[in-house]
C-alpha positions, 0 to 999 in steps of 0.5 A: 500500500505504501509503495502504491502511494509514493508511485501515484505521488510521483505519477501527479508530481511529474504530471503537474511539473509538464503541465507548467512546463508547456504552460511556459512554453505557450505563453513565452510563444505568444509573448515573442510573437506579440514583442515582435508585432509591437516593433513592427508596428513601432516602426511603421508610426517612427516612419509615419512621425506618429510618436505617440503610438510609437513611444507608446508600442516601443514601451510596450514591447520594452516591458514584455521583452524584460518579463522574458529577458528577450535581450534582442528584442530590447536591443531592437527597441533601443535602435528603432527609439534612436531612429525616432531620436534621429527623425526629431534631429535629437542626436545626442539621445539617439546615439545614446540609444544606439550604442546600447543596443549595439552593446547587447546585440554583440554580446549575444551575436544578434548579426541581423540586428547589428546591421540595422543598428549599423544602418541607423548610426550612419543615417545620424552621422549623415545627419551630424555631416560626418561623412567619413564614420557615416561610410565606416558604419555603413561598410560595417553592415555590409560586411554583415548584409553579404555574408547573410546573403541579405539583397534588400539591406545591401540595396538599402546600405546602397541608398544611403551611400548615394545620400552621402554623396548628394549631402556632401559631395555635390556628384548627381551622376555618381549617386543616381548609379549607387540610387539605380542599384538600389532600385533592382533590390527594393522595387519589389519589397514591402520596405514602403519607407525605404522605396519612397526615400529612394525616389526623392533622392533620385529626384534630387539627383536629377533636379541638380542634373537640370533634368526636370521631366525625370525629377518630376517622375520620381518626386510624384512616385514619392507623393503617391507612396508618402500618402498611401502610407501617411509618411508625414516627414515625406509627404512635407519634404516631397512637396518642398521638393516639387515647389523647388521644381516648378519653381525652377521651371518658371511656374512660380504659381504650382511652386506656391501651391506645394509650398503651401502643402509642404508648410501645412503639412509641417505645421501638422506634425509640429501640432501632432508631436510637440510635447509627446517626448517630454510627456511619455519617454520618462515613464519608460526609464524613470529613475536609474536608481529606482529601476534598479530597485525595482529589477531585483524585486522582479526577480525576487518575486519570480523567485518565490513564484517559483518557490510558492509552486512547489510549496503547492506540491508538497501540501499533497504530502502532509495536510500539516505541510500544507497548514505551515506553508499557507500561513508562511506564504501569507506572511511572505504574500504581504511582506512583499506588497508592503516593500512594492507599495513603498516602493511605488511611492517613492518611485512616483515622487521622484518620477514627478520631480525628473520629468517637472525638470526634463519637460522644463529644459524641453520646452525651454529647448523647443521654445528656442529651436521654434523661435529660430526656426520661424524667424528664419523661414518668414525672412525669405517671404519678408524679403520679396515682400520689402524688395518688390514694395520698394521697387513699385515705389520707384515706378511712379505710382498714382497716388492712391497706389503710392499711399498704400505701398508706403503702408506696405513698406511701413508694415515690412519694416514693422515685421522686419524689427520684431523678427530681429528682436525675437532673434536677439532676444532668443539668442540671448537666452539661449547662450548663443552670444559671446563678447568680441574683444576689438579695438574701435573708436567709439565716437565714430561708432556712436556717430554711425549710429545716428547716421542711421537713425537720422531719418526716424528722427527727422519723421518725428521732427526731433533734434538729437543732440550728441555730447562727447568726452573730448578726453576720452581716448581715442581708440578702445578695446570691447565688443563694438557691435554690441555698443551698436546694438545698446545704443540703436535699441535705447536712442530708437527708444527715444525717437519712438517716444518723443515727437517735435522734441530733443534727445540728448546723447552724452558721454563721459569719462568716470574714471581710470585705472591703468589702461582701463577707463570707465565711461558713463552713458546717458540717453535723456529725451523730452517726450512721453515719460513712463509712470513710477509703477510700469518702470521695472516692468518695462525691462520684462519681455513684451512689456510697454508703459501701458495699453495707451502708449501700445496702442499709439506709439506700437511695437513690441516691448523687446527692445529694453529687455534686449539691452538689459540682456546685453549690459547684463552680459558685459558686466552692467546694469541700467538706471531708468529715471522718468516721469509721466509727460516729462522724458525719460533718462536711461544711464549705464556705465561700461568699462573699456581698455584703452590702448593710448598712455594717458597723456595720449587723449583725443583731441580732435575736432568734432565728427559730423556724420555725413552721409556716403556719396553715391559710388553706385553709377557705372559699377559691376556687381557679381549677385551669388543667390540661388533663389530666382526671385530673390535674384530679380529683385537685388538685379532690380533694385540695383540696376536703377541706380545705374549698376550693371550685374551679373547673376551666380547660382551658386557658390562654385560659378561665383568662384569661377566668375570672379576668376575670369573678371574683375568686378567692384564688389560681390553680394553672396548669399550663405545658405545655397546647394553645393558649397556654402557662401562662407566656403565660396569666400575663402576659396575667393580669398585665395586668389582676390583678397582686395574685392570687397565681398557682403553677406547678404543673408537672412541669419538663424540663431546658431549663426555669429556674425563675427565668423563672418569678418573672420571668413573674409566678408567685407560686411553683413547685411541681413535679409530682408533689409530697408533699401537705405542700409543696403546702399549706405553699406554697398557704398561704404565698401565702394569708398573704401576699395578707391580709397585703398586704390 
């Protein structure tokens, strides 16, 4: 009988041990299956910009792959995460995010995987312009394509190679023959993203090869794959490609019309995706601490899971048995619930206070990157905008029509200095300025100054007196352009505010020591005056003294906290005193190095500032711009003042025309295909180092004038600009240049 009861015992025993055992078997099966829809589904929403579904999907698949410690599936998930990364042009975190899963899918010789992560690397290199580790790891997944026999990948590797060549080596020929050998292995696959990706670069390709009919082929190839599968980043890049196109071809109406889809479509994704990272990537990792925490309870868990199953074996042995463990369990049972609920708490605190933190440093991050942005794109617009107003002015317009283009005019110019303040200002709190060392003369400067001013003081019939320290010497050393900047923002100030008035300019020397001299600043007017209770506020940003001075006097409240903002960064503060109705008097003290002994001082008779004579007549003038209207309206402008100009499309006919003549002066556009307008200056400056060369560009916030002067411009002129800086800039550098002859 007893040997009956062991061999019915060991019969259930093994029974129920199989009968788990296929129970985890199943359920891991269904687990893979699930992970593995998870990632392709996650792919599909990175390739669709739809970021919420797929941080939500990755997550997801993050936290089944670690319940059954699938390490390829969380290497996968990392690498198509820094594919997301990447697309959002967040490439620290996306390189992050690739070389963990690069580090998992060697240790466990995951060579399909590896390759994908390899690709992914390359495209953010490319992204970053390093060329030469974008190839390595290109070749790396090679290497790993061909001994897995893998023709869709290799035809993959081959697209990518071919984009390099397009980014960074201006060959159309070369790159459509990497783009054909591509086309043999994915005109045939479901790789939907990689196939529409094909056909914009072949049409890329074939639009800088001037071969408009086949570029135009392959970019609706594009649109119809981009919106049958809702590819929102090609969709918007398809139509600025076709805008590109068309406007090429001279139809300027159907370029607008893609213009406008690709910034509608923009605008979409922005909207779509804007605070979907700051709000859902912390919940994936929280905190690093926590998390680890939390790991060793999981594993302690399974462990008693484990434990508590054959605890449930035993009690079929000994009904005390069974009493014993139960009440053991039940303990253990509540133990644990009480350490995972003081566990959460402490988890859910700090989880808030990280993402409180991270979100601020996003929003301030994509507050900064949406300002530049912005700022820069409505500048092209602005400029035909501006150009073409000016030009109708000068074609003997009725009346009527002349009224309403000087409130064009008025209103370009409006939106041309609350551009410039929203870029200063933004450069400013993105620690985007540096304090230039340089020696000047600061008399000359401020004069500068008030030549430019002159006209909006004469408009409001305001005297501007200027008072100079004749003791102050003559040449100092500090940060020129950001003097300007102070005095335009502050005596602009005035002039706004004081109508058939007077605005006094005084400057003084406080004291000196050594080589260092300290000079005291004073700006005072006789006009509107600001209340005791708005005098702090009018330093904050969009501040004005109140709705009545908004409402008659306009503007936008930057202006002041612009010059807070530089004086802070030079070491210096600003005093305000005023009274309501009877003018206002801004101070400021600044230190400058002098480079005179002492006894050296200026002397010299006082400057008046008198405007340039017109060099203008008879001159030749090379224009580099790639954008065709852009190019109509400089041509214009400047041929009726009697200029004759020539028209480069880019950077390399530049160079090759000023090779072959001799012209007085070169306006060069920056941002063009091939090479840049700075690289275009050096390689000018190799062989002509007298020509005077102006930037005429619209400026983004990761721009510093000063490497301008430093690559070899003569000066700067931001677009759009008012038509009077254009030629009192153009003309100062005529002078200089017969001057030097």
């Amino acid at each position: 009988m007893k040997n009956f009861t062991l061999i019915l015992l060991l019969a259930c025993w093994c029974s129920f041990a199989y009968a788990i055992q296929q129970d985890e078997t199943e359920d891991s099966q269904i687990t893979n299956e699930r992970i593995q829809q998870l990632l392709n589904d996650a792919e599909v929403s990175v390739n669709m910009l739809d970021f919420d579904n797929a941080i939500e999907q990755l997550n997801s698949s993050l936290e089944l792959s670690k319940s059954i410690n699938d390490k390829r599936a969380i290497a996968l998930s990392s690498s198509i995460l820094a594919k997301l990364y990447y697309l959002r042009h967040d490439f620290d975190k996306a390189i992050t995010e690739l070389q963990r899963a690069i580090s998992i899918q060697r240790d466990i010789e995951d060579q399909n995987g590896l390759a994908y992560s390899y690709v992914n690397f390359a495209k953010i290199l490319m992204g970053q312009k390093d060329k030469e580790r974008a190839n390595r790891y290109l070749n790396l997944a090679e290497e790993i394509y061909l001994k897995l026999d893998n023709e869709v990948y290799l035809g993959i590797v081959n697209l990518n190679r071919a984009i390099i060549i397009l980014n960074t080596e201006n060959e159309p020929a070369k790159a459509l023959n990497l783009l054909q050998q591509a086309r043999t292995t994915l005109s045939e696959t479901d790789k939907k993203y990689e196939l529409s990706r094909l056909y914009y670069y072949t049409a890329r390709a074939h639009l800088e090869l001037k071969n408009y009919a086949l570029a135009k082929e392959n970019n609706k190839r594009v649109l119809e794959i981009a919106y049958a599968q809702n590819f929102g980043g090609m969709i918007m890049s398809a139509n600025k490609l076709m805008s590109k196109l068309y406007e090429e071809t001279g139809d300027f109406e159907s370029s607008l019309v893609f213009l406008q889809k690709s910034f509608a479509r923009k605008d979409s994704i922005i909207a779509m995706n804007n605070a979907v990272l700051a709000e859902q990537v912390n919940a994936r990792y929280g905190v690093d601490a926590l998390q680890s925490s939390l790991n060793e309870l999981s594993l302690q868990n399974a462990e008693q899971e484990r434990n508590l199953k054959v605890n449930k074996l035993t009690t079929i042995l000994s009904v005390a048995l069974i009493t014993i463990l139960s009440l053991l369990t039940l303990s253990l049972y509540k133990n644990n619930n009480l350490r995972a609920r003081a566990n959460e708490l402490l988890q859910k605190k700090n989880a808030e206070l990280t993402k409180a933190k991270e979100n601020a440093e996003k929003a301030s991050l994509a507050k900064a990157q949406f300002l530049s942005t912005i700022t820069h794109e409505l500048r092209t617009p602005l400029y035909a905008v501006t150009g073409l107003t000016h030009l109708l002015l000068e074609e003997s317009p009725t009346e009527n029509q002349k009224e309403h283009l000087n409130s064009l005019k008025f209103s370009g110019e409006y939106l041309l200095s609350l551009i410039n303040n929203i870029l200063d200002l933004n450069k400013l709190e993105a620690n985007k300025v540096e304090i230039m060392e340089a020696s000047f003369d600061l008399k000359k400067r401020i004069s500068d100054v008030l030549v430019a001013l002159k006209n909006s003081a004469d408009e409001k019939n305001t005297k501007i007196h200027f008072n100079y320290d004749d003791s102050i010497p003559q040449e100092l050393k500090g940060d020129p352009l950001k003097i300007s900047q102070i005095l335009i923002n502050l005596i602009g100030n005035s002039i706004k505010f004081t109508e058939d008035g007077d605005i006094w300019i005084n400057v003084s020397k406080n004291s000196r020591e050594g080589n260092f001299v300290l000079l005291d600043f004073e700006i005072k007017d006789n006009g509107e005056g600001i209340s005791k209770e708005k005098q702090k506020a009018i330093f904050e940003n969009f501040t004005q003294g109140s709705t009545q001075i908004n409402r008659k006097f306009g503007g936008t409240g930057l202006g002041l906290s612009i010059v807070k903002n530089l004086l802070s960064l030079l070491g210096s503060e600003i005093d305000l005193k005023s009274d309501l109705g009877e003018g206002s008097t801004f101070a400021f003290q600044l230190k400058f190095e002098a480079k005179e002994v002492e006894n050296q001082l200026n002397n010299s008779p006082r400057i008046e500032a008198e405007p340039l004579e017109d060099k203008l007549e008879g001159k030749n003038i090379l224009i580099v711009e790639d954008n065709k209207i852009n190019q109509m309206i400089t041509r214009k402008i400047l041929e009726k003042q009697g200029v004759s100009c020539e028209v480069a499309d880019n950077g390399t006919i530049a160079i090759e025309k000023t090779k072959e003549k001799d012209y007085d002066l070169i306006l060069m556009d920056i941002h063009m295909p091939g090479i840049s307008g700075i690289e275009a200056t050096k390689e000018i400056r190799k062989f002509n180092t007298e020509i005077p060369i102006v930037a005429l560009t619209a400026v983004t916030l990761d721009e510093n004038l000063d490497d301008f002067f430093l690559n070899g411009f003569s000066d700067i002129i931001p677009k759009p600009y008012k038509t009077e800086e254009f030629f009192l800039k153009i003309n100062r550098q005529l002078a200089i240049r017969e001057s030097a002859i």
